[in-house]
N, C-alpha and C positions, 0 to 999 in steps of 0.2 A: 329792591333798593329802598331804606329807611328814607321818609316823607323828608325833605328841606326844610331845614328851619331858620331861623334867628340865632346867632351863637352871640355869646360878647364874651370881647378878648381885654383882658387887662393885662399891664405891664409896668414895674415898676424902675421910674428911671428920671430921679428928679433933679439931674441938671442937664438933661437933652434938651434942646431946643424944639425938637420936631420928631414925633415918632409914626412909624406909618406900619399898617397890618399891613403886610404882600402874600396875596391869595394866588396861588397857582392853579392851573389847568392841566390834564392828562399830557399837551403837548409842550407844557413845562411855559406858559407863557403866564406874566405876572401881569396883577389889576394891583396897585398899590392908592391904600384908602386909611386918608390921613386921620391920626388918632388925636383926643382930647385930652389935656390934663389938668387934673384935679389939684386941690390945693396942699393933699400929702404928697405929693410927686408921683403919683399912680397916672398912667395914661390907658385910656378907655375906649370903647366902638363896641357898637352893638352891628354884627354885618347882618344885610338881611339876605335871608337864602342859602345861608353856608351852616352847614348838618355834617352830619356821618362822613367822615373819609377824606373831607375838603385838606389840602396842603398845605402847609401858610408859614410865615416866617415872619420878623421885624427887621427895620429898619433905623437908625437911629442917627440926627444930625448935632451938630451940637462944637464944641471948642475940640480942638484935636491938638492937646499938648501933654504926650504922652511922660515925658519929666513931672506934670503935677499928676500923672494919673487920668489923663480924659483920653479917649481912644475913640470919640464919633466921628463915626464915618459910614456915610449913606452908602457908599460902594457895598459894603459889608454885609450879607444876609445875616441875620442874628437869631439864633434856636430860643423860642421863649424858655426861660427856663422852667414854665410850670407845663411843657408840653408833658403829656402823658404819652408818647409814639410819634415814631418816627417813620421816616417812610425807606431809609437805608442807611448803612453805617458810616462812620465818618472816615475819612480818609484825607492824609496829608496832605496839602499842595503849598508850596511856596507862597504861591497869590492871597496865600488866608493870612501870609502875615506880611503882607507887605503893605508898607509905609499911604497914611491917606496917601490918594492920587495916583497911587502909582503900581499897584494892583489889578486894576480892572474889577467886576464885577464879579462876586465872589456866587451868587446864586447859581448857576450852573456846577460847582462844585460841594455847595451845602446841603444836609440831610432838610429834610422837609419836615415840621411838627405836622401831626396830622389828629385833626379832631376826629375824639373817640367818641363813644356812646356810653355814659355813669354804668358800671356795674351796682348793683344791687350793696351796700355794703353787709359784710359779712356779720355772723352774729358772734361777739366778743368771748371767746375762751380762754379761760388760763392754759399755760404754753405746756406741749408736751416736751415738758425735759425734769428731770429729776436731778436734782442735787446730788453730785460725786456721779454722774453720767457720763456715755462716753460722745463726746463731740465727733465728728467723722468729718473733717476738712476735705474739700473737692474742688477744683476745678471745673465748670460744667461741661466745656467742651474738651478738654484733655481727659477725662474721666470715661468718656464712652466711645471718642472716637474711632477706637479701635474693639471694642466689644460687639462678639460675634453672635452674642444673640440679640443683639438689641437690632433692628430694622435701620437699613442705610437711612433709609429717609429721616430717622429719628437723631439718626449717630450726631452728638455735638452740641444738641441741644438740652433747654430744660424738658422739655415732656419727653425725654429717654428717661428721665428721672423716676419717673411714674412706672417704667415697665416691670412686667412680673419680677423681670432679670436680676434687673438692680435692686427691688423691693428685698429680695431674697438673699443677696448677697447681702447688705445691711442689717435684716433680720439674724444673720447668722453669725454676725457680730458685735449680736447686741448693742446695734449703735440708737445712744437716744435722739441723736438731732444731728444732722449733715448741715454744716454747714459751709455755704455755696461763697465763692469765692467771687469776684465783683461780677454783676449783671446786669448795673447800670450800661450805657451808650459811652463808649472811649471811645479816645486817638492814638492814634499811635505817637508817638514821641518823632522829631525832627528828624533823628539820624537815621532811624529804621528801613525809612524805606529805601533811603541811598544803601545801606548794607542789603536786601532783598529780606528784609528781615518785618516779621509786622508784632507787633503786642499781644500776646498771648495769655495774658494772667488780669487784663481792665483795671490795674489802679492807675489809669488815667481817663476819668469822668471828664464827660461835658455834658451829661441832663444827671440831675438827679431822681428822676421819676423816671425817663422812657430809658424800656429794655434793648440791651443792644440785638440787632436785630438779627447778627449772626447768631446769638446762641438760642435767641428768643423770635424765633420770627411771628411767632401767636401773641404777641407783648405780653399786656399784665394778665390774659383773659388764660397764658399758656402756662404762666407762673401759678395762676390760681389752680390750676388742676391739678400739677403736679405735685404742691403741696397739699392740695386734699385728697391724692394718694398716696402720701407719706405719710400724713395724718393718718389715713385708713388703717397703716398699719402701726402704728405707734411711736412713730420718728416725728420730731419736731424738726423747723427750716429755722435756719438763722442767716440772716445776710451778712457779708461784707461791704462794709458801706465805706467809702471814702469820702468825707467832709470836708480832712484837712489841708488839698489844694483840687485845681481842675485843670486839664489838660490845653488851655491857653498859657503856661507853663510862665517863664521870665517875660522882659522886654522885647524879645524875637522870636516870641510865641505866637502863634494864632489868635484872630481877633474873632473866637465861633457865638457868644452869651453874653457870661455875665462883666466881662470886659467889656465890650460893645455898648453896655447899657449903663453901667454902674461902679465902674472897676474900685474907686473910692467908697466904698462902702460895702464891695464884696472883699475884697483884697486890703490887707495888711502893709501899710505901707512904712517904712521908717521916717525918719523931720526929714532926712535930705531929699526925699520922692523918691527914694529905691523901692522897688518892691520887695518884702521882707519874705526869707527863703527858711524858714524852720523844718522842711519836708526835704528839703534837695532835691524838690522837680520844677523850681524856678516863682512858686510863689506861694503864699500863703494863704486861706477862704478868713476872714473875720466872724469867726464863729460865735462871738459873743458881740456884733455889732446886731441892730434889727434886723436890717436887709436878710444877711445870711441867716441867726436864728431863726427866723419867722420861715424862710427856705426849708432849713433842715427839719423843723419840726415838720411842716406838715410833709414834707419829705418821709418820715418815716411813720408819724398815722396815716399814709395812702399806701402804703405796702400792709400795716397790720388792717384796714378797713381792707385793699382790694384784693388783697394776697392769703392775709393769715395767718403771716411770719408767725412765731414763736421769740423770736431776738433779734438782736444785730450786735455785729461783733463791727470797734471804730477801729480802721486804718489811723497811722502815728494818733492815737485818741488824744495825749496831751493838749491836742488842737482846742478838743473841746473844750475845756478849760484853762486856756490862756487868755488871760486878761493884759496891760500895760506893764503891770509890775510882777507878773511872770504865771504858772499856774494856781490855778485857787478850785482847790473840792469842790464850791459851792458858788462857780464863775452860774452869771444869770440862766445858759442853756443847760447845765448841767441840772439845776435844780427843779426849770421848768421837764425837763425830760422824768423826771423824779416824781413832780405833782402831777400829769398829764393823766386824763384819764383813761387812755388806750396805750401809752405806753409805759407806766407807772409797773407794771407787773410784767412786762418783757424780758429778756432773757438780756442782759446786757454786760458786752465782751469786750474790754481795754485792750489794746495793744501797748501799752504803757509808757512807752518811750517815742521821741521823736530825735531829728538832731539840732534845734535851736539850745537855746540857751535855757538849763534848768528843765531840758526834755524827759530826763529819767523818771518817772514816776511810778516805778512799778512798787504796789502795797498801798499807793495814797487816796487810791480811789472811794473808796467807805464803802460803806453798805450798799448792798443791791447793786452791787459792781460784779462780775468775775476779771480775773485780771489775766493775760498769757504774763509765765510765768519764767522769762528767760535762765532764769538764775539755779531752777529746778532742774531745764536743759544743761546748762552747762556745768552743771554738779554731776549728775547723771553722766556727762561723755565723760569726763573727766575723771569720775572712778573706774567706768568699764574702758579706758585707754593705758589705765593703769599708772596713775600719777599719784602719788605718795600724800599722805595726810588728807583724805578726804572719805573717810570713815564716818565720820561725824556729818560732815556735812551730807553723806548719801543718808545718813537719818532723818537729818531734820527734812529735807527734802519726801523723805517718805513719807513722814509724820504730819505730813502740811504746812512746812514752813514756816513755823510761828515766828520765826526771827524776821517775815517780812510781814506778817496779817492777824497779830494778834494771840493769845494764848487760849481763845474760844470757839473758832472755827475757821476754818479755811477758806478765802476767796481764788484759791490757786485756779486753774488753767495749766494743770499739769502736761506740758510736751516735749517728745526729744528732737523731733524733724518737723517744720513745715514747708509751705510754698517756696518759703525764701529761707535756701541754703540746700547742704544735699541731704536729699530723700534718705531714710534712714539706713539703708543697705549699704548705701555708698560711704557711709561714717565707718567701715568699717575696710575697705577698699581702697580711698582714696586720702591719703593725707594730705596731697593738694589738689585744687581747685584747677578745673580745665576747663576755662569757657572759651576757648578759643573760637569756638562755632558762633559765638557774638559779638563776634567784629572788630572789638577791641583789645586785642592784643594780650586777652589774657587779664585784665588790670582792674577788671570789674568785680563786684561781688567780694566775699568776706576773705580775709587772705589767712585768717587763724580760726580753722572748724571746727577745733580740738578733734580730730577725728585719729585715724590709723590705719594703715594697708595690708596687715598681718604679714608684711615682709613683700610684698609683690604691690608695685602701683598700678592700677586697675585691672583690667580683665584678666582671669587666669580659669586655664585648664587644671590647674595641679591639686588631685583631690582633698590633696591635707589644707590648702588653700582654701579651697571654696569652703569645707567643710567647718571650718576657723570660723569665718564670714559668718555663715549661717548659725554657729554656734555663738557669736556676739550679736548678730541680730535678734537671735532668738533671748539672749538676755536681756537685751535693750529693753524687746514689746515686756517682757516679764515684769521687768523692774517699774514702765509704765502703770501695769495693770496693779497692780500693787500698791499704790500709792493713795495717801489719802487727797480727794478733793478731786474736781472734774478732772478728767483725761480726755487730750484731745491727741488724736490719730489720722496723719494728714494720706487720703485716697492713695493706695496701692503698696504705702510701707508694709502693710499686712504679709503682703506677697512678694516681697524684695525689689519695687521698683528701684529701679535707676535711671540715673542722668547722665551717665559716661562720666562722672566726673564734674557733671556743671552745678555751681552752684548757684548760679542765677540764670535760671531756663525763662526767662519772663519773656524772652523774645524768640524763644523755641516752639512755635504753634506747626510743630512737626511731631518724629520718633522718638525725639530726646524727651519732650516734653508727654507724648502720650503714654498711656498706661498701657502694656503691654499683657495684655489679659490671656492670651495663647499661652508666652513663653514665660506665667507667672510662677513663682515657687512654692505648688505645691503644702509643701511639708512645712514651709513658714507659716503658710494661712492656715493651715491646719490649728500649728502651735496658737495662734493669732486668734483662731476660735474657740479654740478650748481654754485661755487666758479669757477671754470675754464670757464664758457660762460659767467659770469661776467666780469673777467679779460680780458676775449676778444673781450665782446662787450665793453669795456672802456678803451679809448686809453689811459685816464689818470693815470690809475693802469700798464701799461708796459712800460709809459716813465722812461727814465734812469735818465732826469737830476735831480739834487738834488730838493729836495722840500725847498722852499722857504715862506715867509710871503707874498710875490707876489701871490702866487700857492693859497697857503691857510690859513684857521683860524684852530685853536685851541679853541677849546669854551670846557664851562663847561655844568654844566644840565641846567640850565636856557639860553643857548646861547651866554654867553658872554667870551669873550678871558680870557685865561686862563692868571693869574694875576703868577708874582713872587712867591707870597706864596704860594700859589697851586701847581704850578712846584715841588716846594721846599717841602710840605707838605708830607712828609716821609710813612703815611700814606694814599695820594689818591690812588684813583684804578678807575677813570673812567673818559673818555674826549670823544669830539666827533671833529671828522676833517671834515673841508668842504670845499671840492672845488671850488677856487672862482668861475671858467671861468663856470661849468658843474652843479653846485650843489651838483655835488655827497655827500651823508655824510656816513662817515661811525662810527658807536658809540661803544667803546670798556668798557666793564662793567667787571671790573676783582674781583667786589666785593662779596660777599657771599650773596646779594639780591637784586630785583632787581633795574635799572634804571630807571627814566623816565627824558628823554630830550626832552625841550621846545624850537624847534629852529625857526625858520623862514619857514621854509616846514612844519613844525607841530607837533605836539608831537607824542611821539613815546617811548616805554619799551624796553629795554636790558634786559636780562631775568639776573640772577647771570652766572658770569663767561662766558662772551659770547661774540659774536662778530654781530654785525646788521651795514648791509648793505643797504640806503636808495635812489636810483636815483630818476627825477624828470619822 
């Protein structure tokens, strides 16, 4: 047992009345030992004899009128929000949001901070990811749950990450950086547990620092390893961090943090005292007031000091820079994140859009931004679905999008499937959306995928069927690999995962939602591999700058530059690019039979709906 010492707890919560440390015991009994505050509104205690392991929470009294925004209420156990570990996950209960007085005592249902011991901080590297790299999006616990070489005891966790298993599948996809899908501490959302259903995908935080302890039960000390065996082998980590609300959701939401202590200065409030909803999960974090920035920042230098990360990628990121009179590039956290000296050179990943008001931003971010790239997506389904006049735009889309970033280099985030919506197999399967298995009747999730079913909606035996499938999928990853600027490839599209159809599996912490590594496809991961030693033996496919008429031709089947009319021609579906400097050609045939291109290298077939790859 590490020696007992002196710890001091700070907390900031400067219109509480009264705040108090509550220290727990093995049989869950509390000493509660009244805190002091300072004239910034930080309240303070130095305890003596509380070290390594001790369990503790807050407490907080104070004006309870939840119309202006004040929510103290001493019943209320409250998670500091700078715990670094927790002692168990959080879990629903009615009583966490029920009205002062009339809840009871919410400590018997709250996770426990629990004081850790400093790790050593790491020594400062520049990130392993390279420019026009391929991202590898994961889920941590969907990702291995069902992976049969990985050790039961590991399955669902971060240190399955580290195994030979997974090291080796990701090397063989030349993935330059996995990145992990939320590993903060959630809740689950109100109505889940009444459906039997719990949150499976973490974009609903409540610590921003402690790991949740189902995927993480080693906290940060489990995190640390796992990415200094991906380090080991050339993969850089990038988190998903959600900033832009936390899982105390609306008004008849859980009172678990930063409610409890500060809700007016954590949260977003509109003149009437509403609290203002730009995420649609009931509230909004004030990421450009002090409180929350000072939060976030060091929030994310204790993951590059105790972790290692490489980057983070922002849930709805617009958040970050919303100001009063709407987004601004250069909102105060933005720029501190920009000047920072540990996170200044981080890998850092927009989600672009939110749904408030003025949330589209995708392109606006600047410099040392990567942006996800929706627009590339839906250009991308929308030629291989086979919808007329989108020739041109499957270029620029190739070419790096200059029409949203620029005519010098690309900040794309090139993707055709993520987390949220169907997995990429299924764009070819399913024309509609079946979340039936989530409780709501169907009415959840995006209701236009642009996707298509080849004639049959979802599962089929029939081999010209499946073979369709495979043969769009296999165009899909092609058309990805191909593209200038990063490419991100979300865990098991390689290998035809599916969802049955669901496009929001977020509360599928079962089959639907896991990777099916036994009954994966083969012949697609194959394709999926040999597209990734491609991309890496060809410097010209992971440059970022814009593709230019310098760079290359555009030609038709006979080889000649594609003419105005062509471009224009509502109905083409087939062009081949080439490389000036390399040769490279690659010929894209999106038509229902097949190609044959006559170029300068030699002729050559595109089979229907396909994608061929020709070096010299």
């Amino acid at each position: 047992m590490p020696a007992r010492r002196d710890t001091r707890f700070s907390v900031w919560s400067p219109e509480a009345e009264q705040l108090w440390l509550c220290l727990f015991d093995v049989e869950d009994r509390e000493t509660r030992l009244p805190m002091l505050r300072d004239a910034d509104g930080w309240w303070h205690i130095g305890a003596a004899g509380v070290g390594v392991g001790q369990l503790y929470g807050v407490r907080a009294d104070g004006p309870y009128d939840p119309d202006r925004g004040l929510w103290f209420d001493p019943d209320k156990l409250l998670l500091d929000p700078y715990a670094t570990a927790i002692d168990r996950p959080f879990r629903y209960d009615p009583a966490l949001a029920a009205p002062r007085g009339e809840g009871g005592d919410t400590a018997p249902l709250m996770p426990k901070g629990v004081v850790t011991a400093a790790l050593p901080d790491l020594p400062h590297q520049p990130p392993r990811f390279a420019a026009g790299g391929l991202i590898y999006e994961l889920s941590v616990r969907a990702f291995t749950m069902l992976h049969p070489d990985v050790p039961e005891a590991l399955r669902g966790t971060v240190a399955a990450l580290g195994h030979p298993a997974i090291v080796a599948h990701l090397k063989a996809l030349h993935v330059s950086a996995v990145e992990l899908m939320p590993v903060n501490a959630w809740i689950d959302e109100r109505h889940l547990p009444l459906l039997g259903l719990s949150n499976a995908w973490g974009y609903n935080p409540v610590s921003y620092f402690a790991l949740d302890p189902r995927i993480a039960p080693g906290g940060i000390g489990e995190l640390r390893e796992a990415v200094a065996a991906l380090h080991a082998a050339g993969i850089g980590v990038i988190l998903d961090m959600v900033y832009n609300h936390d899982g105390e959701s609306d008004r008849q939401g859980p009172t678990l943090s930063l409610r409890g202590l500060d809700a007016r200065g954590y949260f977003r409030y509109a003149p009437d005292g509403s609290l203002i909803n730009d995420t649609g999960t009931g509230n909004s974090i004030a990421c450009n007031a002090p409180p929350a920035r000072g939060l976030i920042l060091d929030s994310l230098r204790w993951f590059v000091r105790n972790a290692g990360v490489d980057g983070f990628r922002f849930d709805l990121a617009p958040a970050l820079g919303r100001m009063e009179q709407g987004f601004d590039p250069a909102a105060p956290l933005l720029q501190e994140m920009r000047a920072d000296p540990l996170l200044a050179d981080r890998i850092l990943i927009a989600e672009p859009w939110d749904v408030g008001p003025g949330g589209y931003q995708l392109g606006n971010f600047g410099e040392g931004w990567l942006e996800w790239n929706d627009r590339y997506r839906d250009d991308v389904r929308r030629f291989w679905r086979g919808d007329s006049g989108m020739l041109g735009h499957l270029a620029t889309r190739l070419g790096g999008s200059s029409d949203l970033f620029g005519h010098v280099a690309t900040r794309s985030v090139n993707f055709i499937a993520a987390h949220d919506g169907f997995p990429l197999a299924d764009l070819a399967a399913f024309e509609h959306r079946h979340n039936e298995a989530n409780g709501e009747d169907n009415r959840d999730g995006h209701g236009d995928n642009l996707s298509w079913n080849n004639g049959v909606e979802g599962p089929s035996d029939d081999p010209e069927v499946v073979a369709a499938r495979r043969s769009d999928a296999k165009a899909l990853l092609s058309t990805l690999f191909v593209s200038r600027g990063a490419i991100m490839l979300t865990a098991g599209d390689e290998f035809g995962r599916t969802q049955q159809g669901n496009n929001n599996a977020y509360a599928q912490d079962n089959e639907i939602g896991w990777l099916d590594w036994e009954g994966r496809d083969r012949e697609l991961e194959q394709h999926a591999r040999d597209l990734a030693a491609l991309r890496a033996a060809c410097p010209e496919l992971r440059d970022v700058a814009m593709l230019t008429d310098a760079d290359v031709e555009w030609l038709d089947e006979e080889g000649r530059p594609l003419t105005v009319e062509q471009w224009e021609d509502p109905e083409r579906r087939t062009l081949a690019l080439r490389y000036r400097a390399s040769g490279l050609v690659i010929g894209i045939n999106g038509a229902s039979g097949p190609c044959r291109f006559r170029l300068a290298q030699g002729n050559f077939v595109v089979p229907p709906r396909s994608v061929h790859v020709l070096t010299d």
